[in-house]
C-alpha positions in Angstrom: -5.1 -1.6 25.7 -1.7 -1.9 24.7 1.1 1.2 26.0 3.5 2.8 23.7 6.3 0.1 24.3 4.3 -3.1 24.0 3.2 -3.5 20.3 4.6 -3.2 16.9 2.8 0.0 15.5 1.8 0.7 11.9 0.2 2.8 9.2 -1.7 1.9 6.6 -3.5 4.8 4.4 -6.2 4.6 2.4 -7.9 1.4 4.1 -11.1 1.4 4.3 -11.6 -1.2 1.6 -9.8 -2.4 -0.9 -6.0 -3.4 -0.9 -5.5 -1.0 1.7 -7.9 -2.4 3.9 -7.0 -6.5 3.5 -3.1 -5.3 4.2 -3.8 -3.8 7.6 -6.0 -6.8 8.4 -3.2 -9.2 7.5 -0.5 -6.6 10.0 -3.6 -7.2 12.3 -3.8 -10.9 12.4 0.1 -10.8 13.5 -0.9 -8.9 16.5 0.4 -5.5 15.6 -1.8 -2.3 16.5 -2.5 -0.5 13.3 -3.9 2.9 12.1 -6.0 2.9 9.4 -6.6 5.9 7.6 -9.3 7.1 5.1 -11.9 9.6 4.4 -14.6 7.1 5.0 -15.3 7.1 8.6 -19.3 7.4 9.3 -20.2 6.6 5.7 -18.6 4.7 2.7 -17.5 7.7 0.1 -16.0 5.0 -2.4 -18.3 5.1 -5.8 -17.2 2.6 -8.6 -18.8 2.8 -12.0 -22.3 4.6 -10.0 -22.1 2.1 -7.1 -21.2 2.6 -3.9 -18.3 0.6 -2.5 -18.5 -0.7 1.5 -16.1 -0.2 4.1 -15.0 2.4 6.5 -11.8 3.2 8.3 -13.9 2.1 11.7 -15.2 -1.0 10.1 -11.7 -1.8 9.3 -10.1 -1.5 12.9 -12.9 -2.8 14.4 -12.1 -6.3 12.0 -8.6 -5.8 13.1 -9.4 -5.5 17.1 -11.3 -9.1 16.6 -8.2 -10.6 14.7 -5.8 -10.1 18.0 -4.4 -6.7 16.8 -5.0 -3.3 17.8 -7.2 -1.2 15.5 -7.4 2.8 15.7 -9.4 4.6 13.0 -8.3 7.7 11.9 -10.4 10.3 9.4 -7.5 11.5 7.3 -7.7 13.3 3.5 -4.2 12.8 2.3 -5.0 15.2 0.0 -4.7 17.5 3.5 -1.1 17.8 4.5 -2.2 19.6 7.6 -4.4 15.9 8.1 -1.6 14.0 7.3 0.6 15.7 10.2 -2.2 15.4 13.0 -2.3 11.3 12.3 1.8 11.1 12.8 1.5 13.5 15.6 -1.5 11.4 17.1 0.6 8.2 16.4 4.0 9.5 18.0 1.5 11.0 20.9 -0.5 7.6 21.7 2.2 4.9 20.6 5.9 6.5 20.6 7.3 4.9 17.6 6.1 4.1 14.1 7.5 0.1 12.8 5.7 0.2 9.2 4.1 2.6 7.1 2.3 1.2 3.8 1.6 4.2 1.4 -2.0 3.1 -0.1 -4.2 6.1 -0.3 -4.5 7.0 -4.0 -7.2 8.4 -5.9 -8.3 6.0 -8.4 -11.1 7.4 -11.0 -14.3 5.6 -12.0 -13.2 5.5 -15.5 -9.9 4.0 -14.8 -10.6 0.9 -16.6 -12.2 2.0 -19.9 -10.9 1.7 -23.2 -9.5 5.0 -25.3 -6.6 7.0 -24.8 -6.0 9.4 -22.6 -6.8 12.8 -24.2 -10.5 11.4 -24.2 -11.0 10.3 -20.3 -11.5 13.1 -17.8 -8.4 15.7 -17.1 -9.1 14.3 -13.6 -6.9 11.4 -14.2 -4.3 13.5 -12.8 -5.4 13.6 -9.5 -3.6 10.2 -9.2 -0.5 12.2 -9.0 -2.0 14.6 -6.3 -3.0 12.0 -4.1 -1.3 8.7 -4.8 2.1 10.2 -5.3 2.1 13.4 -3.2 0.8 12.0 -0.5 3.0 9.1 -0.3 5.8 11.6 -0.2 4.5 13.5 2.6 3.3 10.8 4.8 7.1 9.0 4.2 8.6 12.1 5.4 6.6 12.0 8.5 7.3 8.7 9.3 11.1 8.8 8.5 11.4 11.5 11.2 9.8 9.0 13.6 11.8 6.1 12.7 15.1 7.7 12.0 15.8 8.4 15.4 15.2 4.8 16.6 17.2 3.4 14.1 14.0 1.1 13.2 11.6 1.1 10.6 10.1 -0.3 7.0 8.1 2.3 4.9 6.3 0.6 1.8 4.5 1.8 -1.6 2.2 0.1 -2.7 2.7 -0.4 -6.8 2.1 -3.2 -9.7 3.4 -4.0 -12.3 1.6 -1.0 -14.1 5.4 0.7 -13.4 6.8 -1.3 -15.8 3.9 -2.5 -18.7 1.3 -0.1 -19.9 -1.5 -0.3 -17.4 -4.8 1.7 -17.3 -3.1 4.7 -19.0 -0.2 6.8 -18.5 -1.2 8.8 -15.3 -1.8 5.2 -13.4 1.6 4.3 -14.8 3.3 7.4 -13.8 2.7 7.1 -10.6 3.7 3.4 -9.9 6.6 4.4 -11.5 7.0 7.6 -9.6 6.8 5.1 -6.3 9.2 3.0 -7.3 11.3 5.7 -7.8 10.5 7.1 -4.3 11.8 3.6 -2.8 14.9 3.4 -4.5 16.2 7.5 -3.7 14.8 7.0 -0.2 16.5 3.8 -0.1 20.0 5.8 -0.4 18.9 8.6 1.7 18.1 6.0 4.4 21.9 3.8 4.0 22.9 3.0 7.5 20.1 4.2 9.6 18.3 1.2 10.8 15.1 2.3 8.2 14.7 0.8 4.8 12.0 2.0 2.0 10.8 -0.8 -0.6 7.8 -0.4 -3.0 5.7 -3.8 -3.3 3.9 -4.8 -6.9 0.9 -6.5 -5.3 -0.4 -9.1 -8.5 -4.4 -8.7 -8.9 -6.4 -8.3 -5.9 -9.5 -9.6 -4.7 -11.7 -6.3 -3.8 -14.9 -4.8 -4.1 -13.9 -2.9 -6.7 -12.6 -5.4 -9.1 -15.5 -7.5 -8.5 -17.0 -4.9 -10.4 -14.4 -4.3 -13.1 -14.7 -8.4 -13.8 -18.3 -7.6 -14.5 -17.7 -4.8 -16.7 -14.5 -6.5 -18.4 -15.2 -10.0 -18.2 -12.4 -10.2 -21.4 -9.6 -8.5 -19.6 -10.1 -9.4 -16.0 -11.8 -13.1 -15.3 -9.0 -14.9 -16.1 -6.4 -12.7 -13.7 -8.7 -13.0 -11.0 -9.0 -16.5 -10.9 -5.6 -16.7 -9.8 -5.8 -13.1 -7.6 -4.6 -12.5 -4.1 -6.4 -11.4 -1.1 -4.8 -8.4 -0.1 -4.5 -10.0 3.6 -1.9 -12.0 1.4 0.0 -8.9 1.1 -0.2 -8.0 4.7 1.3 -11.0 6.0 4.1 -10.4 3.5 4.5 -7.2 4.3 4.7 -8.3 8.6 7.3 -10.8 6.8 9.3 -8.0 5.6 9.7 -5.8 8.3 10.9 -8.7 10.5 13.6 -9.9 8.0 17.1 -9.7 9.5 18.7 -9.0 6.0 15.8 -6.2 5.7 18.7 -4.1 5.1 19.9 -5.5 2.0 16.5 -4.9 0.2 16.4 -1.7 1.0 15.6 1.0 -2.1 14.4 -2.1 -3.9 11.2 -3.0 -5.6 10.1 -6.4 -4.8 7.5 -8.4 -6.1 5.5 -9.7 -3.2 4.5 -12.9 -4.4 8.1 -13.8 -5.2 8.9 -12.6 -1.4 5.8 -15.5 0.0 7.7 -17.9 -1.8 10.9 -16.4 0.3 8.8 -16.4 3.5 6.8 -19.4 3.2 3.5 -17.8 3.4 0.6 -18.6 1.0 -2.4 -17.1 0.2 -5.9 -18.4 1.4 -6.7 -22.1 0.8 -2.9 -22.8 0.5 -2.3 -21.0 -2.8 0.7 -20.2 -3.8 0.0 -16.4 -5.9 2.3 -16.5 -8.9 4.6 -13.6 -10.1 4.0 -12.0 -13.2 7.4 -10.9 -14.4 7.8 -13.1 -17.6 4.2 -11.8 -18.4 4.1 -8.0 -17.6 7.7 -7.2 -17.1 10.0 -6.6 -14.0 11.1 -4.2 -11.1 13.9 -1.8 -12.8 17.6 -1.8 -11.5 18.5 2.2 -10.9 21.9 3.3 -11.8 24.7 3.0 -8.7 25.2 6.6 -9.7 24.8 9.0 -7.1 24.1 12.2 -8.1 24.8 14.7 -4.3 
């Protein structure tokens, strides 16, 4: 059992499958101790197009704990500020400092990928701003609080290139922008402290649930996925990125992560290098110098 000054500590929400899930397993595999947080904890809640998806929050630290990091499951709505508060206040309790937060916990609905605009899919859509953008919010401020003070810290957003080309409808879209937005004002909020905000456009991931959308969209998706990363990719990029000794300068930016393996030297299973899809679907918008107090 590791103390509160031994190991690099992080967060990663929303992981009991999916992206969220292959990040904290590649933090893992560097040795870190990471929370993972999810509403799945006994059971899998994850339903995609009327199938249930695996994984649970204690399926995914106990996957860590056998990679060589430390893996502590935590139950957590992040729908639930009140939840979101007990997991930082467990974390600063049990570990004493926060390195890395990676904001993943969204709410993604099982008609995300289906044609037709968006006055005639579910009003529901909008949830993805409740969750995946709200949240992110709160559980940055939390963690800011803990890594201010130590002058140490990297808090990520998980977001695509969806902020820039149209992707899956406006409210999916809103919200990658919306977190790329939350890096970059963060970003001059955090000048000079020792803390840096970034938000990540992963490229197609390999995940239970777009095993099922290539099977439901074999025209849109088969292609991509040939090429797709492992989210684990995006973990070891992301352990890349909080060790970099310029982290500072990429602070408030929004980086492709593929383009930051090449920078790192790190390659995706089977010694695949992932490409970047910024000639194809557009790139990471430069904000204005202006500063607005």
């Amino acid at each position: 059992m590791t103390t509160k000054t031994e190991a690099r500590v992080a967060v990663v929400t929303g992981a009991s499958r999916g992206a969220g899930k292959g990040i904290a397993l590649g933090l893992g595999q560097r040795g870190l101790t990471v929370y993972v947080t999810g509403r799945s904890t006994d059971k899998s809640l994850g339903m995609s197009k009327g199938e249930a998806l695996p994984g649970t929050v204690h399926e995914t630290a106990a996957e860590i704990t056998r990679l060589g990091g430390q893996g502590i499951a935590v139950g957590c709505d992040h729908d639930d500020e009140a939840q979101v508060a007990a997991l930082f206040a467990r974390v600063a309790r049990e570990s004493g400092h926060l390195d890395i937060l990676v904001n993943n916990a969204t709410f993604i609905h099982d008609n995300l990928i289906d044609a037709g605009g968006f006055w005639e899919k579910p009003l529901d859509f909008v949830r993805i701003l409740d969750v995946g953008l709200r949240s992110a919010y709160v559980a940055s401020w939390h963690a800011a609080r803990m890594m201010v003070p130590r002058k140490s810290g990297l808090i990520t957003f998980v977001s695509s290139f969806g902020a820039s080309c149209y992707m899956h409808g406006p409210a999916y879209g809103a919200q990658k922008a919306g977190l790329d937005k939350f890096a970059a004002d963060m970003g001059v909020d955090l000048e000079g402290t020792g803390v840096a905000a970034v938000s990540l456009w992963l490229g197609p991931q390999i995940t239970e649930r777009t095993a099922i959308a290539v099977r439901e969209r074999p025209d849109q998706y088969s292609e991509f996925m040939k090429i797709a990363e492992t989210p684990q990719f995006n973990g070891r990029v992301v352990e890349a990125l909080a060790r970099d000794p310029a982290l500072a300068k990429k602070n408030g930016q929004t980086l492709v992560t593929a383009e930051l393996a090449v920078e790192y030297g790190i390659q995706d299973e089977g010694g695949r290098q992932p490409p970047s899809y910024r000639e194809m679907l557009g790139a990471p918008r430069i904000p204005h110098p202006a500063k607005v107090i």
